[in-house]
C-alpha positions as CSV (number, residue, x, y, z in Angstrom):
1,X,-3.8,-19.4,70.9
2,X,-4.7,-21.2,67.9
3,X,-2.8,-18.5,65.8
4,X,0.4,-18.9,68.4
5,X,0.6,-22.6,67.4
6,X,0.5,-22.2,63.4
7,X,3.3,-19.8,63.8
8,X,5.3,-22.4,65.5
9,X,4.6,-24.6,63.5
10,X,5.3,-22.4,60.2
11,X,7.0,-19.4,60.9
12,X,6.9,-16.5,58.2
13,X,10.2,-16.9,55.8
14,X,10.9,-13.9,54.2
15,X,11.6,-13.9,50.2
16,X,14.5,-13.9,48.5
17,X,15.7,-10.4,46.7
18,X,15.3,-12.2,43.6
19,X,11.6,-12.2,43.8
20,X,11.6,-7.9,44.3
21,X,13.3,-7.5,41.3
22,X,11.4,-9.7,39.1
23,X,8.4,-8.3,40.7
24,X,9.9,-4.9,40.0
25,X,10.6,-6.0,36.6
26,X,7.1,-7.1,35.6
27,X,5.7,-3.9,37.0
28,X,8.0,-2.0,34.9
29,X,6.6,-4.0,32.1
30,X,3.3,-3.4,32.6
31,X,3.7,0.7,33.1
32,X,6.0,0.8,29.8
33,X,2.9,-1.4,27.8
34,X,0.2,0.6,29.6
35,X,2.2,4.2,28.5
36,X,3.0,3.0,24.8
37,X,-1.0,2.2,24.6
38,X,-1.8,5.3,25.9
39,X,0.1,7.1,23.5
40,X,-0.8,4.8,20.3
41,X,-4.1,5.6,21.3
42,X,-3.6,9.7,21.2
43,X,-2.2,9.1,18.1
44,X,-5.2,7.4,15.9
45,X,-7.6,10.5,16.7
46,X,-5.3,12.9,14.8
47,X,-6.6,11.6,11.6
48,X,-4.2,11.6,8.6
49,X,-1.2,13.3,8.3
50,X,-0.2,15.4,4.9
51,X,2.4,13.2,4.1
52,X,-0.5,10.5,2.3
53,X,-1.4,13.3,0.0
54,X,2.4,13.6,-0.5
55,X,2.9,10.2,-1.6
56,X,-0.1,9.8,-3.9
57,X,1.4,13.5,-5.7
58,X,4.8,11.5,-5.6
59,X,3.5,8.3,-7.1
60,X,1.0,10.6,-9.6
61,X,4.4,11.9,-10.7
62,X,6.1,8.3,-10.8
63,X,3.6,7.0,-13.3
64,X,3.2,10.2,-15.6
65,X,6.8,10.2,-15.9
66,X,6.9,6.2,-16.8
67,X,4.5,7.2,-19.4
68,X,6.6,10.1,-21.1
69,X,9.3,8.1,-21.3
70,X,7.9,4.8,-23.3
71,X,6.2,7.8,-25.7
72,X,10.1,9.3,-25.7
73,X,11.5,6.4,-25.9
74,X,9.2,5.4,-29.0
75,X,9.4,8.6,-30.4
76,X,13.5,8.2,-30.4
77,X,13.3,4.8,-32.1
78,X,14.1,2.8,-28.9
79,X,11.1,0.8,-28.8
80,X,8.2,0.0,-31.3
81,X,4.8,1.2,-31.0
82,X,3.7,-2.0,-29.2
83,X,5.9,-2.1,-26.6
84,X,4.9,1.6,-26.0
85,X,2.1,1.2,-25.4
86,X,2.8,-2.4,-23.4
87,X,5.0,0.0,-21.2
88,X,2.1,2.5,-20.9
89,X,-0.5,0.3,-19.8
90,X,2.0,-1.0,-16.9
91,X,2.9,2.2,-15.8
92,X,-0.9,2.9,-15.8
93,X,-1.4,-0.8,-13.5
94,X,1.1,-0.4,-11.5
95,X,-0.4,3.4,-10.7
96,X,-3.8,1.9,-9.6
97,X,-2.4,-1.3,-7.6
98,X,-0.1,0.9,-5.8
99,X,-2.7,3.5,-5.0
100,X,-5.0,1.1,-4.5
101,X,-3.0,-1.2,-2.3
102,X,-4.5,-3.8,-4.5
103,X,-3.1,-6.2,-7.1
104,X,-3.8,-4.0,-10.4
105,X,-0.4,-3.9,-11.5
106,X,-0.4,-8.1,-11.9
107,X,-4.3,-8.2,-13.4
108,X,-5.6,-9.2,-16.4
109,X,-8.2,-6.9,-18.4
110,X,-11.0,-9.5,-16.8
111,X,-9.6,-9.1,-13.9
112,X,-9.8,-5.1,-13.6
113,X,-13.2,-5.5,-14.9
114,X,-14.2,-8.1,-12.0
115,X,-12.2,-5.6,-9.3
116,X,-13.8,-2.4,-10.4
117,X,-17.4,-3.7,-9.8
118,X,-15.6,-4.2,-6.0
119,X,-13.9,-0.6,-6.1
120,X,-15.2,1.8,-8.4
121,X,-11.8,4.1,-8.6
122,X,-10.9,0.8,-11.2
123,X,-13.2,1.7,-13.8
124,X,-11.1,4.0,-15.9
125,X,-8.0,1.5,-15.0
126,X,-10.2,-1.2,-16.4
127,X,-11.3,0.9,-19.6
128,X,-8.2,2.0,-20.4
129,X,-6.6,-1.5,-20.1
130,X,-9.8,-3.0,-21.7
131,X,-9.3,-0.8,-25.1
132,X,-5.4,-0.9,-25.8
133,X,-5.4,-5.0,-25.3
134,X,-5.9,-5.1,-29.1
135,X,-2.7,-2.6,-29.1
136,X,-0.9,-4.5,-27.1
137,X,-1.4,-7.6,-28.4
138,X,-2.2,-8.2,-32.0
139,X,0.5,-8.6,-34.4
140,X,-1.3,-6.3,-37.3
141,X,-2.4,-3.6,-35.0
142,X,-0.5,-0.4,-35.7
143,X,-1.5,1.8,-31.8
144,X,-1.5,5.5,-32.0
145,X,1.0,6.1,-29.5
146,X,0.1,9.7,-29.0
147,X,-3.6,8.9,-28.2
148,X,-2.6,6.1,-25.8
149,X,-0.7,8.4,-24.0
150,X,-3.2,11.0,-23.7
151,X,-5.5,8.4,-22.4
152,X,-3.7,6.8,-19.6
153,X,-2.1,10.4,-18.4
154,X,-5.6,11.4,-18.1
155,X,-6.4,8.0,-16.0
156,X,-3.9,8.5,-13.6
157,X,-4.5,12.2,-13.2
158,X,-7.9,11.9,-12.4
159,X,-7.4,9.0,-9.8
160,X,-8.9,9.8,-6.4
C-alpha cells in the first residue's frame, strides 16, 4: 500500500522528446571520441613512416643547394668572400635547427657550443660555426671560400 500512495501522490511523468535526442546526441559523442581513440591508438604502434627520411633527404638537398649558390654566387662576382661564407654558415644553421627542431639557425657560436654538450649531433655545427666566425666577421680576413664550402657540405652530409 505504501507504494500505492506515493504514486498518488507523484505519478510517473514521462520526458520530453527533447531529452532522447540530447541523450542520443551525447551517446553519439561518446562512440565517435571512443572510435577516433581507438584508431589514434592503432596508429602510434606503426612506428615511423618513410616520409621522415624523405624530408631530412629533402632538407639535406635544401641546404647543399644554399651552399652552392653563395660559392656561385661569389664565384660570379655577386657577393664578396665574406658574405659567402656569412651565407654558408646560415645555410649550415638553419640545416641543424631545422633537423634538429631546435633553435640553431638563430644561435650564436657560444650558443652551439652550450647546445651541443645537450645534443651531440651539434658538435660539427658548432665547430664549423666556431672556425669561420673570424671569416665572417673580421674586416682583414680574406676566407677561402672553396674550403668553407667543403667544410660545411661535409657537416650537413654527415648529419644523423
Amino acid at each position: 500500500m505504501p507504494v500505492d500512495i506515493l504514486l498518488e501522490i507523484n505519478p510517473p511523468v514521462g520526458l520530453d522528446w527533447r531529452w532522447w535526442a540530447l541523450a542520443a546526441a551525447l551517446a553519439l559523442v561518446a562512440v565517435a571520441i571512443v572510435a577516433v581513440g581507438i584508431l589514434r591508438w592503432r596508429m602510434l604502434g606503426r612506428g615511423a613512416d618513410a616520409s621522415s627520411e624523405t624530408s631530412l633527404t629533402t632538407l639535406r638537398a635544401d641546404a647543399l643547394a644554399r651552399v652552392s649558390e653563395a660559392t656561385a654566387a661569389y664565384h660570379s662576382g655577386g657577393i664578396n668572400a665574406q658574405n659567402a661564407v656569412q651565407d654558408m654558415g646560415r645555410a649550415t644553421r638553419w640545416f641543424a635547427g631545422t633537423a634538429s627542431d631546435g633553435d640553431a639557425d638563430y644561435e650564436t657560436a657560444a650558443q652551439l657550443a652550450a647546445a651541443a654538450r645537450r645534443d651531440p649531433r651539434l658538435v660539427d655545427v658548432a665547430t664549423f660555426v666556431t672556425s669561420i666566425q673570424d671569416d665572417c666577421f673580421s674586416p682583414t680576413a680574406r676566407p677561402d671560400v672553396d674550403a668553407v664550402a667543403a667544410s660545411a657540405e661535409e657537416v650537413i652530409q654527415q648529419w644523423r
